[in-house]
GUNU-844917 format. One record per residue: residue number from 1; residue in one letter; x, y negated, z of N, C-alpha, C, O in turn. Coordinates in steps of 0.001 Angstrom, whole numbers. Layout:
REM residues N
REC	NUM	A	X	Y	Z	X	Y	Z	X	Y	Z	X	Y	Z .
...
***
This chain:
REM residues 243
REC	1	X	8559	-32281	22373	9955	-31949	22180	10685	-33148	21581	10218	-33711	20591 .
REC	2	X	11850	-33565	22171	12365	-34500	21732	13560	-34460	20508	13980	-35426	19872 .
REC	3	X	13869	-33384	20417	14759	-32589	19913	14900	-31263	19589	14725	-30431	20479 .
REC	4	X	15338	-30724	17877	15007	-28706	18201	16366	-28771	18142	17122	-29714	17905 .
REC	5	X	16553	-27660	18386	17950	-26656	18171	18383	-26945	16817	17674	-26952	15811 .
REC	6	X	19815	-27221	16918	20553	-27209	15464	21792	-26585	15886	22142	-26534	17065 .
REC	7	X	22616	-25991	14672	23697	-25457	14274	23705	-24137	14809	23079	-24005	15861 .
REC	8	X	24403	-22871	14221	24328	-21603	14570	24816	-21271	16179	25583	-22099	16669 .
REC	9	X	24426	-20144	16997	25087	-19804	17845	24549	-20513	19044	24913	-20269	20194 .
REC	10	X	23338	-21729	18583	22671	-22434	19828	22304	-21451	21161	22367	-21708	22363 .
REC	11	X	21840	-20057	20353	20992	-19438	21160	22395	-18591	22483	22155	-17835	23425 .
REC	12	X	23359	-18971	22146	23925	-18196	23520	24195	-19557	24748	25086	-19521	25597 .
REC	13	X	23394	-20471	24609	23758	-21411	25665	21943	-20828	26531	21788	-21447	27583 .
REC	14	X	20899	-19968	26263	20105	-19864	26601	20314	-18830	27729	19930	-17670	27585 .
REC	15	X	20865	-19215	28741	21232	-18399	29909	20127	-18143	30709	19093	-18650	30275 .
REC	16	X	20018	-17499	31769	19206	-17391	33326	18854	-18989	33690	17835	-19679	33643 .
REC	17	X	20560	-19247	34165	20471	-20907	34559	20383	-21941	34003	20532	-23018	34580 .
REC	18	X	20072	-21788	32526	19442	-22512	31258	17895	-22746	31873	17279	-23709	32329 .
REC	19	X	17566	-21072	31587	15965	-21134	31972	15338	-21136	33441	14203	-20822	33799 .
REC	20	X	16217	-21499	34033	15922	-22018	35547	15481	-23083	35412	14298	-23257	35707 .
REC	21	X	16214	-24090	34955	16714	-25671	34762	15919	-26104	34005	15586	-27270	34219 .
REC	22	X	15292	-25407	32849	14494	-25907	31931	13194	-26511	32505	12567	-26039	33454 .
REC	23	X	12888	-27569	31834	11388	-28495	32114	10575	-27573	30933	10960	-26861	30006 .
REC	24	X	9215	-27979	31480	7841	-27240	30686	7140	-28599	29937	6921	-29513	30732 .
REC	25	X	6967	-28721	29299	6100	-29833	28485	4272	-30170	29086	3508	-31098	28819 .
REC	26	X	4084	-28782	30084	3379	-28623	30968	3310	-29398	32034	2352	-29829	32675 .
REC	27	X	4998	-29576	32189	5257	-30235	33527	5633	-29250	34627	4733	-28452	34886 .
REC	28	X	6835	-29111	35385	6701	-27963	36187	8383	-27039	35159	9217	-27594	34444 .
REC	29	X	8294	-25915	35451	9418	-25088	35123	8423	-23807	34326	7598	-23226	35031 .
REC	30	X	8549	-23442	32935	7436	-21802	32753	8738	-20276	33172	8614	-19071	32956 .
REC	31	X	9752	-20973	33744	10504	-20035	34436	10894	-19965	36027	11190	-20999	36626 .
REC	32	X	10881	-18944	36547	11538	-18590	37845	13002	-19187	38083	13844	-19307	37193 .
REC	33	X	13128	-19452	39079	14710	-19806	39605	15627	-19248	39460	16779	-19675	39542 .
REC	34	X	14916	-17166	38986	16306	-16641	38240	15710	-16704	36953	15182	-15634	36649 .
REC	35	X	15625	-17507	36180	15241	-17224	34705	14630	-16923	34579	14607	-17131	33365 .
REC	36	X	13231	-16126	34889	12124	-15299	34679	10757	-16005	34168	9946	-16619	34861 .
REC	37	X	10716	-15762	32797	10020	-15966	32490	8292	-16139	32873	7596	-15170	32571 .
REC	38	X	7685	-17189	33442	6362	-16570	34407	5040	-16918	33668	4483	-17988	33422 .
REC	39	X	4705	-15442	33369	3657	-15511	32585	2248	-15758	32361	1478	-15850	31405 .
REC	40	X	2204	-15867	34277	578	-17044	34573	1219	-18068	33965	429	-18773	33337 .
REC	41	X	2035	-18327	33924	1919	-20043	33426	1551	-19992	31918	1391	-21064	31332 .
REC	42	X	1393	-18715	31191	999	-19097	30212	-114	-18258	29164	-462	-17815	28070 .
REC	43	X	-267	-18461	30375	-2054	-17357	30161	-3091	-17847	30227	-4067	-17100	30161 .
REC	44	X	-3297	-19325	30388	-4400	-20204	30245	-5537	-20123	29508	-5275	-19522	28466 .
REC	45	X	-6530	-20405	29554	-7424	-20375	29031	-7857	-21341	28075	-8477	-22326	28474 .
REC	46	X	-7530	-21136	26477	-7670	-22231	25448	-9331	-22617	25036	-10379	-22011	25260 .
REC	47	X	-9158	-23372	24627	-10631	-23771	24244	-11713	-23434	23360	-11704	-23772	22176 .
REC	48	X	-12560	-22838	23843	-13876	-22252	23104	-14209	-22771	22247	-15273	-23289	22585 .
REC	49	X	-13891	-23145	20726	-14296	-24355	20339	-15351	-23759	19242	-15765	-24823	18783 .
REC	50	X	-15960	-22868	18621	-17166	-22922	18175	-18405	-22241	19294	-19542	-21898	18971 .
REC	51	X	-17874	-22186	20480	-19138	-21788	21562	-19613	-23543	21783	-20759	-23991	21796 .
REC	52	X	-18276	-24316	21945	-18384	-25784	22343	-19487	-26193	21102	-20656	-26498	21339 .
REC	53	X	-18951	-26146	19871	-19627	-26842	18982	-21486	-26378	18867	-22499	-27078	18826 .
REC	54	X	-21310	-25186	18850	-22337	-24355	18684	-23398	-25003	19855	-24512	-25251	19393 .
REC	55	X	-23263	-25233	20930	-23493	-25832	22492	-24039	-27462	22218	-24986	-27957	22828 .
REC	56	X	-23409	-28010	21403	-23311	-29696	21301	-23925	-29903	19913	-24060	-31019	19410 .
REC	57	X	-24315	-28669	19284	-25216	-29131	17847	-26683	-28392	18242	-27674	-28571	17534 .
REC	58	X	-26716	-27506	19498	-27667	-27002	20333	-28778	-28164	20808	-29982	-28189	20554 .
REC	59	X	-28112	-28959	21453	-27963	-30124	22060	-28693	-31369	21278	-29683	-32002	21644 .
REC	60	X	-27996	-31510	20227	-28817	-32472	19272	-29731	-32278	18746	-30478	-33126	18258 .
REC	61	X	-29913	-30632	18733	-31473	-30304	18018	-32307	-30256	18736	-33473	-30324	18345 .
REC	62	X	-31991	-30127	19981	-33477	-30605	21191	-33683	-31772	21606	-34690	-32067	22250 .
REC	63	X	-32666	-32684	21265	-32624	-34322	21362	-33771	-34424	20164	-34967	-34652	20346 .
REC	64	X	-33220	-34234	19108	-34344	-34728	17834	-35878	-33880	17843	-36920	-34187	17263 .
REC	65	X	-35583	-32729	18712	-36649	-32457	18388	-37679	-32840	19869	-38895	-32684	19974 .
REC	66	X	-37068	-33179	20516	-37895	-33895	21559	-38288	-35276	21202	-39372	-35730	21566 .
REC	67	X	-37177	-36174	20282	-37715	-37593	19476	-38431	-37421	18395	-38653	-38448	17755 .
REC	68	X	-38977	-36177	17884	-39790	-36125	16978	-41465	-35764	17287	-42433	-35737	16527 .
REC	69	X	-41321	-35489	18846	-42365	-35102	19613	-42565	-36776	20295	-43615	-36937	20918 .
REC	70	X	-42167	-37285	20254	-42603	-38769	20907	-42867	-38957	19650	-43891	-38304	19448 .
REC	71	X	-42488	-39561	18502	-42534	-39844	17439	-44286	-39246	16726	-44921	-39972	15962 .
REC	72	X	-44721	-38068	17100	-45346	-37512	16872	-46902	-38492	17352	-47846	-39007	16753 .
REC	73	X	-46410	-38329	18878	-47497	-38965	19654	-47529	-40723	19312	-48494	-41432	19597 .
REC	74	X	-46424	-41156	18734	-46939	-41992	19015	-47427	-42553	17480	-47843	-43667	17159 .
REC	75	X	-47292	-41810	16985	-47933	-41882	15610	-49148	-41567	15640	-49662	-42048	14630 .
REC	76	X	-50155	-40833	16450	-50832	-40230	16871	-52035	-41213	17304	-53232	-41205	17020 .
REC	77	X	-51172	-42138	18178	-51335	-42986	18955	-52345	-44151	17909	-53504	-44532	17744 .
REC	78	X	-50835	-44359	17358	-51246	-46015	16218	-52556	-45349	15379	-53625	-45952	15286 .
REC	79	X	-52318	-44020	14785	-53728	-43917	13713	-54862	-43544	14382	-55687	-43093	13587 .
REC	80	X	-55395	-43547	15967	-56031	-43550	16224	-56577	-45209	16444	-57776	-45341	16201 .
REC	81	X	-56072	-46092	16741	-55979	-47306	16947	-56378	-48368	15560	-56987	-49420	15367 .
REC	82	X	-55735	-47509	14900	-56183	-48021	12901	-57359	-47526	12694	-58316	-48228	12367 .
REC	83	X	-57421	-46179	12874	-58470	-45587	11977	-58432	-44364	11431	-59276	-43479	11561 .
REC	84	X	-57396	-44332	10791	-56278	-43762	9875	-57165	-42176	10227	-57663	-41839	11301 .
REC	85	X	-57144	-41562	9183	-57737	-39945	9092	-56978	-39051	9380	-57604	-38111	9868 .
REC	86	X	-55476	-38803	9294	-54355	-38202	9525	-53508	-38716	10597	-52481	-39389	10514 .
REC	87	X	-54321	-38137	11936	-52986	-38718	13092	-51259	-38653	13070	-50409	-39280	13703 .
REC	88	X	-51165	-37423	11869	-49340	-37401	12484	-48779	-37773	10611	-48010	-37270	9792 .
REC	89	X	-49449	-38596	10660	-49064	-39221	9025	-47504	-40159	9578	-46342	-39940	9233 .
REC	90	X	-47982	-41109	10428	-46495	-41860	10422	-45726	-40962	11678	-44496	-40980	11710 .
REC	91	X	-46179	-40499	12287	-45203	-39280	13445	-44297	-38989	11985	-43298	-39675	11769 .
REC	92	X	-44661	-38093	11167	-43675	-37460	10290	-42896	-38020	9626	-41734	-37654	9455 .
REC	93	X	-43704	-39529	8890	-42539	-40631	8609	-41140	-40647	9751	-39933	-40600	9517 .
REC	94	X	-41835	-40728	10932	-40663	-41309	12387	-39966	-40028	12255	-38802	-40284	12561 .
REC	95	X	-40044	-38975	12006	-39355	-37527	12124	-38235	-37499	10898	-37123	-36974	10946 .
REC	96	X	-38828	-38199	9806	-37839	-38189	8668	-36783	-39692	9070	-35651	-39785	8596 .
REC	97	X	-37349	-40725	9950	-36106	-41283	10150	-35490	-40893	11470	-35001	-41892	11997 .
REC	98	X	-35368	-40036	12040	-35237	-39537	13335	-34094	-38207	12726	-33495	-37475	13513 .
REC	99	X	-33968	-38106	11318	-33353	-36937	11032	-33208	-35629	10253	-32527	-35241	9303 .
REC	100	X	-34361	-34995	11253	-34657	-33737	11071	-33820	-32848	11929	-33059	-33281	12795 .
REC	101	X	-34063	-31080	11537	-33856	-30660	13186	-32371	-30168	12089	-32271	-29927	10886 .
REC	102	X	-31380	-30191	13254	-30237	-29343	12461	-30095	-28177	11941	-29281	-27881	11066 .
REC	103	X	-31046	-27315	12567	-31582	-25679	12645	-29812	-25153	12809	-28873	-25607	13463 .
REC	104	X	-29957	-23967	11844	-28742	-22773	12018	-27077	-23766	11425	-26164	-23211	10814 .
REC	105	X	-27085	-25037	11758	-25562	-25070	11504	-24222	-24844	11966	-24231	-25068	13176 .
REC	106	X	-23459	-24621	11714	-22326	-23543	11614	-21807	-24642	12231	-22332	-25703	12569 .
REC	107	X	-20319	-24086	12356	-18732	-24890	12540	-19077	-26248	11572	-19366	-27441	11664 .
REC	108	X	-18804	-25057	10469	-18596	-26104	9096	-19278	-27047	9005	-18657	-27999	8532 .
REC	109	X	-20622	-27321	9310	-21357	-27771	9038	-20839	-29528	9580	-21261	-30568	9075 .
REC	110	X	-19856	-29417	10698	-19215	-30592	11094	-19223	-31659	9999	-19188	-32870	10216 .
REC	111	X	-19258	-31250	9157	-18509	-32134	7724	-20173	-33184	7345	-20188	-34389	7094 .
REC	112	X	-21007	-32550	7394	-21731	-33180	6895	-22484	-34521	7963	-23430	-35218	7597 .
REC	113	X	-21842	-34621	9203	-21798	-35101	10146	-21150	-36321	10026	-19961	-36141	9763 .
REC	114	X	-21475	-37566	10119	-20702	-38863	10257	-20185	-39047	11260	-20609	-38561	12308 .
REC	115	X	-18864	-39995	11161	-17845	-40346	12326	-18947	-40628	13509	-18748	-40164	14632 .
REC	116	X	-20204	-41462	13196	-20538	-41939	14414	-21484	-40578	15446	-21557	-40594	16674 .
REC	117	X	-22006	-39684	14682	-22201	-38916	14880	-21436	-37803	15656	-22053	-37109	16464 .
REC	118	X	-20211	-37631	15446	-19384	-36566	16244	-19161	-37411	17103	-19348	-36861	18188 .
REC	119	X	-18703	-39010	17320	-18377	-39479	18468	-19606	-39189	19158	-19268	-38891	20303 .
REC	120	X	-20932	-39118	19046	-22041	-39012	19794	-21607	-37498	20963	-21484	-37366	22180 .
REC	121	X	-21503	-36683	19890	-21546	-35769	20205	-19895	-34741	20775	-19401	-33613	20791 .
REC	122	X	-19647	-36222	21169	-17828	-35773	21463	-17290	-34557	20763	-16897	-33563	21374 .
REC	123	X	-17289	-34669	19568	-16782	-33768	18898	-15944	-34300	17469	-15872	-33772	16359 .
REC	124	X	-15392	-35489	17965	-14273	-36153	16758	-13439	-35651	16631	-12626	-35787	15716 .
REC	125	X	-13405	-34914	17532	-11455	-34105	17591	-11628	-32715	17060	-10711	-31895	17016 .
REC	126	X	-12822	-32500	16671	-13082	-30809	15891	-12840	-30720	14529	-12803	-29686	13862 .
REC	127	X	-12654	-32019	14101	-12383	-32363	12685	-10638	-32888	12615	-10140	-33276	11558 .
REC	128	X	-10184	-32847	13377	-8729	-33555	13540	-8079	-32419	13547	-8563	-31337	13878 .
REC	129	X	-6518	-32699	13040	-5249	-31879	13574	-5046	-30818	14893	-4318	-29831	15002 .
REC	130	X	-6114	-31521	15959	-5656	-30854	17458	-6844	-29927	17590	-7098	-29601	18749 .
REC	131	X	-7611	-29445	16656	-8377	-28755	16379	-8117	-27252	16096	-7663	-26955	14991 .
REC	132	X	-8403	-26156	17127	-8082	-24421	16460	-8419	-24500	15244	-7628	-24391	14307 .
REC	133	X	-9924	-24745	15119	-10263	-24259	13508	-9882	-25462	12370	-9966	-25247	11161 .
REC	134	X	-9514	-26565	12858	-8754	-27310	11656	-7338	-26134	10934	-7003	-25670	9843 .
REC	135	X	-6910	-26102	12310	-5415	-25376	11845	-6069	-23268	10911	-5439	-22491	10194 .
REC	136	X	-7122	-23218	11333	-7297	-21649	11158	-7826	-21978	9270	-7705	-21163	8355 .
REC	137	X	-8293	-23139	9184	-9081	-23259	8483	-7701	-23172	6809	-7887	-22861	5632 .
REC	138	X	-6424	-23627	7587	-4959	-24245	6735	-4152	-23280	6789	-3476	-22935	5820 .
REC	139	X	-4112	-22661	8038	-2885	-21262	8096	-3294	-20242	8067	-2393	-19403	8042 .
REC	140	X	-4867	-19594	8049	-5171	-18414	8337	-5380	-18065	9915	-5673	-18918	10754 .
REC	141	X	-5214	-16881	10152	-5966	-16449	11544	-4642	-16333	12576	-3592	-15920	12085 .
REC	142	X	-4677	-16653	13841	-3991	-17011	14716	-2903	-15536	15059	-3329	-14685	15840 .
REC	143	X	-2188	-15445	14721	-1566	-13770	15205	-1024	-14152	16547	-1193	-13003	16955 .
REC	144	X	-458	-14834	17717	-172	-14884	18696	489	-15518	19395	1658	-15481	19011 .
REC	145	X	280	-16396	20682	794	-16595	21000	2433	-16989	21338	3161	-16002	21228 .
REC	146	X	2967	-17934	21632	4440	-17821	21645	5005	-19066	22757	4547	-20204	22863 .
REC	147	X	5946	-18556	23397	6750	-19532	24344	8183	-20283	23464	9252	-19734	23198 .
REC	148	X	7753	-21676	23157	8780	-22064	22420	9985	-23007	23123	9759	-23817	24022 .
REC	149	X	11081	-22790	22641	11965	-23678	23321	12928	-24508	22634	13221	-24086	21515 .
REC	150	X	13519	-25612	23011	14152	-26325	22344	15224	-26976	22950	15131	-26778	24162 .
REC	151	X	16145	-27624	22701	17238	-28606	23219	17366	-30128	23360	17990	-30637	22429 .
REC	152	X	16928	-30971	24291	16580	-31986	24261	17644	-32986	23876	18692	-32341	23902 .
REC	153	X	17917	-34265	23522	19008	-35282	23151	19951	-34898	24059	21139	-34671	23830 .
REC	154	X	19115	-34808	25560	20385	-34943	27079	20948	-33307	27090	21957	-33047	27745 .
REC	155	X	20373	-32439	26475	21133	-30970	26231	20829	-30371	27434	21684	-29773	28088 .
REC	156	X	19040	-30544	27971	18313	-29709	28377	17515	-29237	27608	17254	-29607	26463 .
REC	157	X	16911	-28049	28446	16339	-26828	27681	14728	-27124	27677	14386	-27495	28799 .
REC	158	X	13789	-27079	26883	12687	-27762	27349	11527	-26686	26175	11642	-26555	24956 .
REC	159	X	10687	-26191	26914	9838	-25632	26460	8408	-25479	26715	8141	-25711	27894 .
REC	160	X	7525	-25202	26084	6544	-25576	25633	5318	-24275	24586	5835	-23841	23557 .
REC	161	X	4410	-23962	24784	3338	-22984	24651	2776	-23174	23507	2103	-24200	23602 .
REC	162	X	2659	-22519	21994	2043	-22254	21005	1664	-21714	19855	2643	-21375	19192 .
REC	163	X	870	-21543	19458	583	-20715	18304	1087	-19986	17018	1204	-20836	16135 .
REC	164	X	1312	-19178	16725	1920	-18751	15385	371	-18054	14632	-361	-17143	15017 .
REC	165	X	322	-18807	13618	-566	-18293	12200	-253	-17295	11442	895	-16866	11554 .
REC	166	X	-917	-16827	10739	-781	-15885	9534	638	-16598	8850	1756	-16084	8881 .
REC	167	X	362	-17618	8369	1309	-17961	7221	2095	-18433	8185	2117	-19519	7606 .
REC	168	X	2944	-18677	9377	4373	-18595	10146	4054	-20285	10943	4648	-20708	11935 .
REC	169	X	3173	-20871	10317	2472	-22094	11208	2944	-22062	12274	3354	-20914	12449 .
REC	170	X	3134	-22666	13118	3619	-22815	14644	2812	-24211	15102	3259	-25304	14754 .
REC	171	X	1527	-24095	15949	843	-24968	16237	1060	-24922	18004	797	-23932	18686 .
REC	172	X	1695	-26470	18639	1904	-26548	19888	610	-27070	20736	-48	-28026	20326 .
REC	173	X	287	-26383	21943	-817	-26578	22744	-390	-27971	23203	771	-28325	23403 .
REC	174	X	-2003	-29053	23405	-1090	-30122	24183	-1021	-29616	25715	-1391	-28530	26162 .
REC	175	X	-445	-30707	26386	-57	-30028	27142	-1167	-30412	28619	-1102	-29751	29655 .
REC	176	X	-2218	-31694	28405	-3358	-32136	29270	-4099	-30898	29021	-4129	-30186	28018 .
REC	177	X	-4761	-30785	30284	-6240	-29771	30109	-7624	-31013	29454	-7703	-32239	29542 .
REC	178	X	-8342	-30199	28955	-8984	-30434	27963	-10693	-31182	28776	-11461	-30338	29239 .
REC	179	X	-11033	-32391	28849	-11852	-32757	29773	-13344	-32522	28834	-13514	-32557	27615 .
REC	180	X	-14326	-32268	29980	-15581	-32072	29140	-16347	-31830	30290	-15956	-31076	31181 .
REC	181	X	-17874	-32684	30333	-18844	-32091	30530	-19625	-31015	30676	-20734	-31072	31207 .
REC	182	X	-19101	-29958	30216	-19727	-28775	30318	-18325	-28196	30982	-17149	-28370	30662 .
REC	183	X	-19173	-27162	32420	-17917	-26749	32985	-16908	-25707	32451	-15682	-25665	32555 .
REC	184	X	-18027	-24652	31683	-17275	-23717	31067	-15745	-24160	30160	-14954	-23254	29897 .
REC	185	X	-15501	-25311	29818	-14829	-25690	29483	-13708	-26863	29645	-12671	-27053	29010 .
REC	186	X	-14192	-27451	30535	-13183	-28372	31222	-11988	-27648	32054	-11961	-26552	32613 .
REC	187	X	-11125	-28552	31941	-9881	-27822	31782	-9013	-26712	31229	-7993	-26260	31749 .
REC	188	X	-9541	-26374	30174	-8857	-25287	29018	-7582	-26578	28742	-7457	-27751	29093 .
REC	189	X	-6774	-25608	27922	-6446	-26508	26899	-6578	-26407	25444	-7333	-25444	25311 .
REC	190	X	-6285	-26838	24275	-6525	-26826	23068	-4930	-27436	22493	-3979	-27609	23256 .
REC	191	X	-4890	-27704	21003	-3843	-27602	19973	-3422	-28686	20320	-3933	-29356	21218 .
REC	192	X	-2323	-29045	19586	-2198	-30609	19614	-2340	-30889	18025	-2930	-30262	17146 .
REC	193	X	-1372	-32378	17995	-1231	-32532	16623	-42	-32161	16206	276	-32642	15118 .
REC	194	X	856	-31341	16799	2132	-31300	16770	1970	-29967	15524	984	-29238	15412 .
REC	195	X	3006	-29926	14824	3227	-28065	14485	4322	-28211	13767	4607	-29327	13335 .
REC	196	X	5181	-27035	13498	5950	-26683	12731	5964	-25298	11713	5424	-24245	12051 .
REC	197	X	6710	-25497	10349	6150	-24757	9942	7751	-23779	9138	8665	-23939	8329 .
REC	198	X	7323	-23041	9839	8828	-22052	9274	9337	-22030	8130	8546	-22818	7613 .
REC	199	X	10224	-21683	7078	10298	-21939	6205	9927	-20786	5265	10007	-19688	5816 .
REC	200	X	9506	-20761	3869	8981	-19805	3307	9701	-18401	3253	10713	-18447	2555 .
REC	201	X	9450	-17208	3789	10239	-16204	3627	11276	-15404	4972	11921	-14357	5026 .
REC	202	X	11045	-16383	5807	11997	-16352	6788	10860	-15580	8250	9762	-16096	8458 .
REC	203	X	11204	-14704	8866	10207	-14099	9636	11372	-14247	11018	11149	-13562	12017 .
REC	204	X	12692	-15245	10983	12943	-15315	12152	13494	-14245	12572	12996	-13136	12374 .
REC	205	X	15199	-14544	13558	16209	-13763	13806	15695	-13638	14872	15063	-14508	15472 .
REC	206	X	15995	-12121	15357	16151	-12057	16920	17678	-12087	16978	18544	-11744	16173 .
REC	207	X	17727	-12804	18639	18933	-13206	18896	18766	-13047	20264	19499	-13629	21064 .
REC	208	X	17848	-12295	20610	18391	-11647	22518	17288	-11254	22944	16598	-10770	22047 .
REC	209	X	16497	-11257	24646	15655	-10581	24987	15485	-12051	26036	16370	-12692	26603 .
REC	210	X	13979	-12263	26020	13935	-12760	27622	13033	-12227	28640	11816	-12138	28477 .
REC	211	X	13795	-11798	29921	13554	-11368	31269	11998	-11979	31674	11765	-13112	32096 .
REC	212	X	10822	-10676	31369	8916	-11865	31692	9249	-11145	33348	9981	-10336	33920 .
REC	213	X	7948	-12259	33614	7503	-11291	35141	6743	-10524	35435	6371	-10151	36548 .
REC	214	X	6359	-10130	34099	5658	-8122	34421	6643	-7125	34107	6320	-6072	33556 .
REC	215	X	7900	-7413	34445	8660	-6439	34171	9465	-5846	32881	10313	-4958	32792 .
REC	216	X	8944	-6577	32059	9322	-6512	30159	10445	-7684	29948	10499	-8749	30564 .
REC	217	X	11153	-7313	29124	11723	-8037	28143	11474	-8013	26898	11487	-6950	26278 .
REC	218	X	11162	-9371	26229	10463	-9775	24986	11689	-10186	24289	12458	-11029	24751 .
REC	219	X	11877	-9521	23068	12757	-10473	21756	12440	-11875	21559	11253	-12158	21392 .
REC	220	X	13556	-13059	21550	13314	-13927	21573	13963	-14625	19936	15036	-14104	19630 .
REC	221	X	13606	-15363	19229	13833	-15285	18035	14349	-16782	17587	14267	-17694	18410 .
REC	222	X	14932	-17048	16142	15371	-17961	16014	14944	-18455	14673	15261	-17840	13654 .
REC	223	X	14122	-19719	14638	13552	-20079	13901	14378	-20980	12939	15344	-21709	13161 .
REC	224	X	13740	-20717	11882	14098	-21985	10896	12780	-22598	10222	11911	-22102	9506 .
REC	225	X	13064	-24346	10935	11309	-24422	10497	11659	-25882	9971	12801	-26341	9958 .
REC	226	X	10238	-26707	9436	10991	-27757	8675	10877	-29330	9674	10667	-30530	9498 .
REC	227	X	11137	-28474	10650	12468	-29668	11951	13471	-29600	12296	14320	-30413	12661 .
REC	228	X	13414	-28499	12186	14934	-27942	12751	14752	-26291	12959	14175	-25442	12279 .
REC	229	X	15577	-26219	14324	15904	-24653	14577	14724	-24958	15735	14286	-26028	16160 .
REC	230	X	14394	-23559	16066	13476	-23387	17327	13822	-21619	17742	14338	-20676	17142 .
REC	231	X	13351	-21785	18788	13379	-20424	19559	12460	-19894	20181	12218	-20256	21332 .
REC	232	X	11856	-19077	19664	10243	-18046	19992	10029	-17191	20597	10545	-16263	19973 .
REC	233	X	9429	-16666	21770	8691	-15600	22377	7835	-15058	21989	6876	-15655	22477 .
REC	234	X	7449	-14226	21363	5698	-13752	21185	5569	-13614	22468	6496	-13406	23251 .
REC	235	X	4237	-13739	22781	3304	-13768	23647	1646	-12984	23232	1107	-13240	22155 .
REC	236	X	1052	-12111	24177	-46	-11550	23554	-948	-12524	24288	-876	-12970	25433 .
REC	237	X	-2168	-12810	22910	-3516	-13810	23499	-3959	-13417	24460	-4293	-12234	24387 .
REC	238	X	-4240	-14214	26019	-5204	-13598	26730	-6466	-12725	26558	-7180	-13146	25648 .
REC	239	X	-6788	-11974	26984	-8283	-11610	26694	-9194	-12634	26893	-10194	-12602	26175 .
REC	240	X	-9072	-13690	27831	-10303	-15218	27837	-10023	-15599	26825	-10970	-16290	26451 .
REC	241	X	-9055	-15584	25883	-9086	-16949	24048	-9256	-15888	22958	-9377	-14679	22759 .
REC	242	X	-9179	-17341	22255	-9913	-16856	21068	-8265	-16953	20497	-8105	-16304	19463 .
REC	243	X	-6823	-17773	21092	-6271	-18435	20136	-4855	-18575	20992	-3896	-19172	20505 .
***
C-alpha cells in the first residue's frame, strides 16, 4: 500500500466503480466488474507453518541420525584397526560432534537453533516478522481474516488480504506464493512484514456493506490504525488454514 485513507467521509468514494477499478496487491482486480467482491480470490491456502517446521526438524533428525550411524561404523572401523576394546568409543565421540538427535522439538524450539542452522534448514523466515507464529506469538490468536483497502497517492483504490489478531493487529499476507520443496506447500502464501496496528480501544466504524459473490453482504469498517485510516472486511478462515 502506498498510501491509507485519511480524513473523514473517505469511505463514500468506495463505490461499485471504485471496486471495479481497484488493483489487488495480488495483482489482478479481488473484485468483479460490478464491484463484487470475489471470494476465491481470497480463500487461498496460507502456510502450514508448524506442519512445515515440524517436517524440516523431522528431517534433521534422520540426517544426524543417519551421520551418527556412519560415525558409528566408522569408529568401529578405526578401533578395530588400533586394538581398542570398545568399538563405538570414538563413534560416540563423532555423535557428540555431529550434535545429537533433536528428538520431540517444538516450534519454539527454533530459538535454540543458530542462524546457520535455519538457513540449512530453510527456515530463517520462521523466526522473522513474515512469520504466523512470530505475529501469534505478539498479538495472540488469529480471529480472521480480512479484505483491506486503501487509497493510493494517484487516488486509486488498492487492496490487499490480511489478518486481524486478538489484540486488533492487522498482519498483511505477502502477496508472492510461498516457494518450497515440499509440495504440500509450495505455493501457499504466508504474512509479510507489513502490519498495522489499530489504535487502543477502537474496534472500528462500520460505514457500509460490501456486495461478496456468495450472495452476502459483509460490513465494511473504518479503521484507525497507527498509519492512517484503513478499511476492513472480515472474512471467515478457510477451512485449509490455520490463519
Amino acid at each position: 500500500m502506498t498510501a491509507l485513507l485519511s480524513g473523514p467521509g473517505t469511505h463514500r468514494s468506495i463505490t461499485a466503480t471504485a471496486l471495479a477499478a481497484s488493483n489487488s496487491a495480488a495483482g489482478g482486480c479481488d473484485c468483479s466488474p460490478a464491484g463484487i467482491v470475489q471470494l476465491d480470490r481470497l480463500s487461498f491456502p496460507s502456510l502450514d507453518e508448524p506442519m512445515l517446521i515440524q517436517l524440516r526438524l523431522e528431517q534433521r533428525r534422520k540426517t544426524q541420525e543417519r551421520d551418527r550411524w556412519i560415525g558409528r561404523a566408522i569408529g568401529a572401523g578405526v578401533s578395530l584397526a588400533v586394538g581398542c576394546s570398545d568399538g563405538f568409543a570414538l563413534a560416540d565421540l563423532t555423535g557428540t560432534f555431529l550434535g545429537g538427535a533433536v528428538g520431540g522439538m517444538a516450534a519454539d524450539g527454533l530459538s535454540q537453533l543458530s542462524d546457520g542452522e535455519l538457513e540449512a534448514l530453510g527456515l530463517r523466515w520462521a523466526v522473522a516478522p513474515e512469520s504466523y507464529l512470530f505475529h501469534q506469538r505478539r498479538h495472540g490468536q488469529p480471529l480472521h481474516r480480512v479484505l483491506l483497502m486503501a487509497l493510493t497517492r494517484q487516488g486509486s483504490l488498492r487492496t490487499t488480504c490480511g489478518v486481524r489478531f486478538s489484540d486488533g493487529y492487522l498482519a498483511f499476507f505477502d502477496p508472492s506464493p510461498f516457494r518450497c520443496d515440499l509440495t504440500p506447500f509450495d505455493g501457499t502464501r504466508r504474512l509479510s512484514r507489513k502490519g498495522a496496528m489499530p489504535e487502543v480501544g477502537t474496534a472500528g466504524l462500520t460505514v457500509g456493506e460490501l456486495a461478496c459473490s456468495d450472495g452476502r453482504a459483509r460490513p465494511l469498517e473504518a479503521l484507525h490504525t497507527d498509519k492512517g485510516r484503513l478499511l476492513a472486511m472480515a472474512l471467515t478462515t478457510p477451512h485449509h488454514s490455520l490463519y
